[in-house]
PABA-491415 format. One line per field, with one value per residue (C-alpha): residue number from 1; residue in one letter; chain; x, y, z. Coordinates in nm, 3 decimals. Example, Ala and Ser with C-alpha at 12.3 -4.5 7.8 and 13.67 -1.06 7.14 Angstrom:
2
pos: (1 | 2)
code: (a | s)
unit: (A | A)
px: (1.230 | 1.367)
py: (-0.450 | -0.106)
pz: (0.780 | 0.714)
//
This chain:
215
pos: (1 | 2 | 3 | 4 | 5 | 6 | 7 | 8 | 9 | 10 | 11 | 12 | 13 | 14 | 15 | 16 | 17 | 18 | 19 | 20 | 21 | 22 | 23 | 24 | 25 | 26 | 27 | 28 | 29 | 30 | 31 | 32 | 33 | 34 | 35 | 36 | 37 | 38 | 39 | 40 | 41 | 42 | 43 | 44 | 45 | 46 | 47 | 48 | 49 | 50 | 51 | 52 | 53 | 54 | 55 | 56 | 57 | 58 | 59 | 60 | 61 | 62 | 63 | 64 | 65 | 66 | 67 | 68 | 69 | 70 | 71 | 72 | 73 | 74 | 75 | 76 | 77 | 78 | 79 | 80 | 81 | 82 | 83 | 84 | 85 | 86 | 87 | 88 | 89 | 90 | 91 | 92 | 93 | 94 | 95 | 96 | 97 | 98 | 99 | 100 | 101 | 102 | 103 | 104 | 105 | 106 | 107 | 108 | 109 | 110 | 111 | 112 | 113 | 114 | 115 | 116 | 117 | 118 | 119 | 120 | 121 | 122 | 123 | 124 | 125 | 126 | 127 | 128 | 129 | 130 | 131 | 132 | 133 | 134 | 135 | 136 | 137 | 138 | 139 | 140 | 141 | 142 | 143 | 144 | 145 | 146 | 147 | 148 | 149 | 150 | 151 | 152 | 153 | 154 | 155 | 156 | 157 | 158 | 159 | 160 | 161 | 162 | 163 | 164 | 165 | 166 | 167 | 168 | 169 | 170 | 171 | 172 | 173 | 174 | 175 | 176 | 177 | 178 | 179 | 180 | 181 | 182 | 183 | 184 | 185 | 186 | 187 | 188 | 189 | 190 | 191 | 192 | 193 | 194 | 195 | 196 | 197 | 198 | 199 | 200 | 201 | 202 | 203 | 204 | 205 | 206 | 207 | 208 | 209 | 210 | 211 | 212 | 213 | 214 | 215)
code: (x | x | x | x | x | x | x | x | x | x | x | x | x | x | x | x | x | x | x | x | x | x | x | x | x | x | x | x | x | x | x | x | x | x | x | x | x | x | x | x | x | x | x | x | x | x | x | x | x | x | x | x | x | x | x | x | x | x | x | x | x | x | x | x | x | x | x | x | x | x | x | x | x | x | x | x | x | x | x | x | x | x | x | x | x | x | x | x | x | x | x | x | x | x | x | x | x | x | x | x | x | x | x | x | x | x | x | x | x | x | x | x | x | x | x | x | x | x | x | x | x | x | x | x | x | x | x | x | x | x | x | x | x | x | x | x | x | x | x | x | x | x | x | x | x | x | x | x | x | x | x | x | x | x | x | x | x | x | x | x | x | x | x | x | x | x | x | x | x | x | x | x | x | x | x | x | x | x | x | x | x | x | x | x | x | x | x | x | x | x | x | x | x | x | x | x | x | x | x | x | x | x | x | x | x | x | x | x | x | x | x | x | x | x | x)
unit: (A | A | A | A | A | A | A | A | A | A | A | A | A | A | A | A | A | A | A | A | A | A | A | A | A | A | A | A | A | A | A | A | A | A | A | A | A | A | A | A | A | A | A | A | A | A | A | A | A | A | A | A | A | A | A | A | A | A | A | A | A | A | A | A | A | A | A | A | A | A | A | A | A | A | A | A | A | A | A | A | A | A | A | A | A | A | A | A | A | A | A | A | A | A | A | A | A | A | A | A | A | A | A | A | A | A | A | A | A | A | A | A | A | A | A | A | A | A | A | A | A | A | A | A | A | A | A | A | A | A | A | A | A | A | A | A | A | A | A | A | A | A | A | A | A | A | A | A | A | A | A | A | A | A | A | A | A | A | A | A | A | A | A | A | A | A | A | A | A | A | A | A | A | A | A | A | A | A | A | A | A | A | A | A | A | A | A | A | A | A | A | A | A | A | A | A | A | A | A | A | A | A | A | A | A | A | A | A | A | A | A | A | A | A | A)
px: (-3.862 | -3.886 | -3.823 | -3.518 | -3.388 | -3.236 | -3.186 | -3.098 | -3.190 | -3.056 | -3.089 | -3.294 | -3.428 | -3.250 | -3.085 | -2.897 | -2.702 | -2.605 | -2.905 | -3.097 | -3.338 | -3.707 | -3.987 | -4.290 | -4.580 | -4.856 | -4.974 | -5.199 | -5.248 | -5.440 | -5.504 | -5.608 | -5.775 | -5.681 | -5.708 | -5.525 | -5.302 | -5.577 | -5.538 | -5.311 | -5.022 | -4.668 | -4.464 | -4.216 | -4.363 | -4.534 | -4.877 | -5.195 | -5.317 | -5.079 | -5.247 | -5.170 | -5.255 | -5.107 | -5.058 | -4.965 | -4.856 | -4.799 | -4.550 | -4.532 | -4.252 | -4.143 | -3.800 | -3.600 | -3.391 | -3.605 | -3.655 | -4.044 | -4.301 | -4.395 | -4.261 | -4.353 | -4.260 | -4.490 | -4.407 | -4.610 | -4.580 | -4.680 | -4.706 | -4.350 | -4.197 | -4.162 | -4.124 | -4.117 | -4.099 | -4.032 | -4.277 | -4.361 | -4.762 | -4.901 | -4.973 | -4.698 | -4.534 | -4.144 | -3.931 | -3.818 | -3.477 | -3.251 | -3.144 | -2.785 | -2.775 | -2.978 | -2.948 | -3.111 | -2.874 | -2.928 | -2.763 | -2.731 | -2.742 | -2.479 | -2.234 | -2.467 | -2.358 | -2.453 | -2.504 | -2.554 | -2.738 | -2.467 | -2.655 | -2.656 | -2.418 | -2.340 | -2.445 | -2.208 | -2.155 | -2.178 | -1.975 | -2.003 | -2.080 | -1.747 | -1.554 | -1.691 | -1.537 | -1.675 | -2.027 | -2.287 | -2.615 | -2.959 | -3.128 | -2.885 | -3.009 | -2.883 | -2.891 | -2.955 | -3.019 | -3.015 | -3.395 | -3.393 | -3.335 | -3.364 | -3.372 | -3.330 | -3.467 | -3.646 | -4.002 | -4.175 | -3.914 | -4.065 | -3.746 | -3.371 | -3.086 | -3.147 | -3.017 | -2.682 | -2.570 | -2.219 | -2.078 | -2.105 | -1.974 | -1.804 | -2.237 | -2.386 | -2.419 | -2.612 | -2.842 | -2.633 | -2.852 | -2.918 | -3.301 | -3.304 | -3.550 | -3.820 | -4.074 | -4.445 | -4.613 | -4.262 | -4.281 | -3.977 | -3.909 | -4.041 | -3.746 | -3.825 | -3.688 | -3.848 | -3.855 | -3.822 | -3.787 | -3.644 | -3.778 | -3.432 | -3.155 | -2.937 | -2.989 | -2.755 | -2.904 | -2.761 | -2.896 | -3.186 | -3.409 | -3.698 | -3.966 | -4.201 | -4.279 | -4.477 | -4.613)
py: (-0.758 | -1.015 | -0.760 | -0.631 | -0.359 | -0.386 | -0.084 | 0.217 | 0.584 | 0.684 | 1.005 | 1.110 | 1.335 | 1.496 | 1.781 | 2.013 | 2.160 | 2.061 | 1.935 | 2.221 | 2.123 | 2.081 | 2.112 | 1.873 | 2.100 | 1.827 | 1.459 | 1.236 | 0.852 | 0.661 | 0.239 | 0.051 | -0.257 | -0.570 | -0.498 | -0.629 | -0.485 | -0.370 | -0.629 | -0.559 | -0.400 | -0.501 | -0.681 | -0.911 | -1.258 | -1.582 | -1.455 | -1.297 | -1.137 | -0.939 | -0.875 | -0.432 | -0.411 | -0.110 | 0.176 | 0.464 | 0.818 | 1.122 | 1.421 | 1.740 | 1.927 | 2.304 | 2.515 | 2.789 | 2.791 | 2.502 | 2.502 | 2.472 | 2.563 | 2.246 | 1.929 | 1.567 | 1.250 | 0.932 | 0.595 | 0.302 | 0.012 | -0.336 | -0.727 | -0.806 | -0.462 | -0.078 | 0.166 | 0.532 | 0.824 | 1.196 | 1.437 | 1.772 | 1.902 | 2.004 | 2.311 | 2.397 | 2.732 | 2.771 | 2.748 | 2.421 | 2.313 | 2.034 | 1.777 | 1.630 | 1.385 | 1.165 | 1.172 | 0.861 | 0.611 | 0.302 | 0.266 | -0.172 | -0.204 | -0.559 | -0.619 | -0.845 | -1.089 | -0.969 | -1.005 | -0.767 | -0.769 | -0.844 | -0.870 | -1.194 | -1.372 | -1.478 | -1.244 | -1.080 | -1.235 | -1.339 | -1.053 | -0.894 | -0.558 | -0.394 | -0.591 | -0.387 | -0.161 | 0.048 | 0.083 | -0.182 | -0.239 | -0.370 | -0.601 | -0.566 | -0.875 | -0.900 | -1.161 | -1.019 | -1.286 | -1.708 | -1.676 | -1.300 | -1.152 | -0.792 | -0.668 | -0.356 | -0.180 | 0.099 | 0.113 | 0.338 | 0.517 | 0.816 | 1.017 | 1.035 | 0.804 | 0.435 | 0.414 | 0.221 | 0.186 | 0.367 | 0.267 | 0.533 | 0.393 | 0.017 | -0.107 | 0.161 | 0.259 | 0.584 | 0.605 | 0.695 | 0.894 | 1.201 | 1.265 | 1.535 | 1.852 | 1.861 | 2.092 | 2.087 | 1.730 | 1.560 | 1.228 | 1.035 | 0.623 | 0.434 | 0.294 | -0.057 | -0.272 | -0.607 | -0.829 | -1.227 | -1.539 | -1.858 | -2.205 | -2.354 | -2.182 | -2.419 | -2.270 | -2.028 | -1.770 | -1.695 | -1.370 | -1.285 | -1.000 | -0.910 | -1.123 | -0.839 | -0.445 | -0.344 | -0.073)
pz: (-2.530 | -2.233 | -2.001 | -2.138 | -2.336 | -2.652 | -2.842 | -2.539 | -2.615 | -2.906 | -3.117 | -3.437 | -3.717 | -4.063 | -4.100 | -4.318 | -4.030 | -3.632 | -3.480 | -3.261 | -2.971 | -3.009 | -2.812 | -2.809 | -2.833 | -2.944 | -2.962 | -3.041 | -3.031 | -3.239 | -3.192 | -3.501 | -3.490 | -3.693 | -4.029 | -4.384 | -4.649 | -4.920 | -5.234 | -5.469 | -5.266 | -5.311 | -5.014 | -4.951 | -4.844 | -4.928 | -4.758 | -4.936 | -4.616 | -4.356 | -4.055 | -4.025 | -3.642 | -3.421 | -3.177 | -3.340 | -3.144 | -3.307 | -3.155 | -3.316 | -3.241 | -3.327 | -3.197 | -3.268 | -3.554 | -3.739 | -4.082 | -4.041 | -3.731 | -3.702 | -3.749 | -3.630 | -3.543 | -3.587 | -3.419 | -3.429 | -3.209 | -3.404 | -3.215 | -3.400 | -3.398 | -3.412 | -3.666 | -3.672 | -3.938 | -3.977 | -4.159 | -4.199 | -4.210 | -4.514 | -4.367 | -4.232 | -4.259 | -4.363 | -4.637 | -4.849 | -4.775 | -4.856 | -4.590 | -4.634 | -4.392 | -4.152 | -3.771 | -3.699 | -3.462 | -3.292 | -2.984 | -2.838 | -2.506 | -2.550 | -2.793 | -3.030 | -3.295 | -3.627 | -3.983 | -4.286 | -4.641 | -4.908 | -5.212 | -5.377 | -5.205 | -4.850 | -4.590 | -4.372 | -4.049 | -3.814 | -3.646 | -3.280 | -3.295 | -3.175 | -3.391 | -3.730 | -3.941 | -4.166 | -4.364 | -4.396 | -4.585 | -4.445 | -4.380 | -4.043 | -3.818 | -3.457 | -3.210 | -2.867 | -2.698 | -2.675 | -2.850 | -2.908 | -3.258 | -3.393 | -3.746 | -3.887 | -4.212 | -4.411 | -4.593 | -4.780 | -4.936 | -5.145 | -5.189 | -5.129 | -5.128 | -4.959 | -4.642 | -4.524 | -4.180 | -4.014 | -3.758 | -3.538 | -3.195 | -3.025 | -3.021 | -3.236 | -3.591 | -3.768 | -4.057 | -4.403 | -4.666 | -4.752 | -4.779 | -5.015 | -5.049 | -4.723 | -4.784 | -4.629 | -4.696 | -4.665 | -4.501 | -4.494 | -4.478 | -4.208 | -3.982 | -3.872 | -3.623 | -3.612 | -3.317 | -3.291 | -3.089 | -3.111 | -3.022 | -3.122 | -2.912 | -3.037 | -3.466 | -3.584 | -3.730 | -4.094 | -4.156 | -4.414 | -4.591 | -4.416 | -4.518 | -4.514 | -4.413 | -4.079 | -4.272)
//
């Protein structure tokens, strides 16, 4: 965003035991035009229309040792954000098993200021990233920047527990669920990290829930 880097490589997928290399072996992208949320879906927000406009890229993946022969990852690239997801084909071949834990991360390239869900009461925050301690729940928003802002949840939750965030290093924290049985035709939650400016560098930013879902 503006030239500069806010989340740095970080590592992903679920897993029922250590995570084993895969290979690309396919893709596919696939641009959609503007288009709307059909009428009558459910989101957060005050609006009647959402615009659903993105780039979407498709890797399947497949390795030794994998639970499945294919398996792929789907990330979608909106004006106001990113979000990706993990699924497994419909037809592909292998055996159902149950994932205990999530390997998503998210690495910060700075030592933001952040703040954290809390329910109904104040959000958490605002803290710098090193300074936390234990688990937190989203919506995690991050400032990055003087006018840049980050914020991090899940849609599209068909199974599994709902994800909370551990703090997994001084500027990074890991997804916390457990997704539950995979089996061909699995897809799990969309990850999304939104993406925001600021015409006021001098408002503090209190921390909120998403407003609504890129996907």
């Amino acid at each position: 965003m503006g030239g500069r880097s806010f989340p740095t490589p970080s590592s992903a997928w679920i897993s029922d035991s250590p995570a084993k290399p895969l290979q690309a072996v396919g893709k596919s992208r696939t641009p959609k035009p503007a288009a709307s949320i059909p009428p009558g879906s459910r989101f957060w927000g005050k609006r009647a229309v959402v615009p659903d406009r993105y780039r979407e890229t498709t890797i399947e993946l497949s390795g030794s040792g994998a639970p499945f022969d294919r398996i792929t990852l789907t990330a979608r690239a909106y004006d106001d954000g990113i979000a990706f997801r993990y699924s497994i084909p419909k037809d592909a071949k292998g055996n159902a098993a149950k994932a205990t834990r999530d390997l998503t991360e998210y690495n910060f390239a700075g030592d933001f200021t952040a703040w954290f869900y809390n329910g109904e009461v104040h959000n958490l925050g605002p803290d710098k990233l090193s300074t936390i301690n234990g688990n937190r729940e989203p919506v995690m928003t991050l400032q990055a920047a003087e006018n840049s802002f980050l914020a991090l949840h899940e849609a599209d939750l068909r199974q599994g527990g709902t994800v909370r965030l551990e703090k997994s290093g001084p500027t990074s924290f890991r997804a916390l669920t457990s997704p539950g049985e995979i089996a061909p035709g699995y897809a799990g939650p969309w990850r999304a990290i939104f993406f925001g400016t600021s015409s006021s560098p001098h408002r503090k930013c209190r921390g909120a829930k998403a407003k609504r879902s890129p996907v």
